[in-house]
MIGUZA-416430 format. One line per 3 residues: number of its first residue (from 1); their letters; for each residue x negated, y, z of C-alpha. Coordinates in steps of 0.02 Angstrom, whole numbers, plus 50000, padded with zeros to 5 digits. Layout:
<gufis>
NUM = A = X,Y,Z  ... $
</gufis>
This chain:
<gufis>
1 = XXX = 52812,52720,48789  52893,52749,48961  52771,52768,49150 $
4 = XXX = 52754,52589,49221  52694,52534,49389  52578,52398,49384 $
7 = XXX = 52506,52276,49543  52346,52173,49507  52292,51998,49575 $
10 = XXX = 52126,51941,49541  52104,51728,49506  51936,51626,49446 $
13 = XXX = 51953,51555,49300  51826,51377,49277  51780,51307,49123 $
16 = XXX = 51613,51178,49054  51663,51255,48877  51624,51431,48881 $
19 = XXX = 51669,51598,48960  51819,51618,48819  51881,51467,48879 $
22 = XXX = 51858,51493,49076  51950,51682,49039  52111,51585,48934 $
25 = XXX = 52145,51466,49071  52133,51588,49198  52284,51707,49120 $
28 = XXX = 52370,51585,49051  52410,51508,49222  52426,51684,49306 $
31 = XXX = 52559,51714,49162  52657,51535,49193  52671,51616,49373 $
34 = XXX = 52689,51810,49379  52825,51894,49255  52757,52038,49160 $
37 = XXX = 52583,52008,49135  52517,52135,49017  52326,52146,49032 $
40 = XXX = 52176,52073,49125  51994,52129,49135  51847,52021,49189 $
43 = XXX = 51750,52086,49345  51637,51948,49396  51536,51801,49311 $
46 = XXX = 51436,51661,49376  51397,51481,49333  51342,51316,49417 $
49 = XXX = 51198,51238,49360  51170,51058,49369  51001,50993,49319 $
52 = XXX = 50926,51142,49232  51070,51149,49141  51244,51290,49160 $
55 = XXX = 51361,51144,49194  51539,51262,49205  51564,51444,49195 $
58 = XXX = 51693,51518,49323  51748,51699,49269  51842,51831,49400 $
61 = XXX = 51991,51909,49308  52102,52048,49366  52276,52019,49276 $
64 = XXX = 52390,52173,49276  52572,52149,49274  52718,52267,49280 $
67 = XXX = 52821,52287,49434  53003,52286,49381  53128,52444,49369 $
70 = XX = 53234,52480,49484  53406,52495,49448 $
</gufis>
């Protein structure tokens, strides 16, 4: 495995289903986006409640991706 240099953007992911869900949609529209994505990590969690009830989950993800090589 060679070094790599990463950068990291940070994007709220929103879901009524569940955390799992809110987390998928968020990377998978960083990764239609950015090249190289290669890892994420969740830093924040909250939720909107409507009526007593948690109405949609929005989650905070850090995706990693790998800045290219120079040639």
């Amino acid at each position: 495995m060679s070094d790599h240099v990463y950068r990291v953007t940070e994007v709220v992911g929103s879901s009524s289903v569940g955390y799992d869900d809110a987390i998928r949609k968020a990377v998978s529209r960083a990764a239609a986006t950015i090249r190289n994505c290669e890892w994420f990590e969740v830093v924040h969690t909250r939720g909107h409640v409507v009526d007593g009830s948690v109405a949609h989950i929005q989650v905070t993800v850090k995706v990693g991706f790998r800045v290219d090589d120079e040639d």
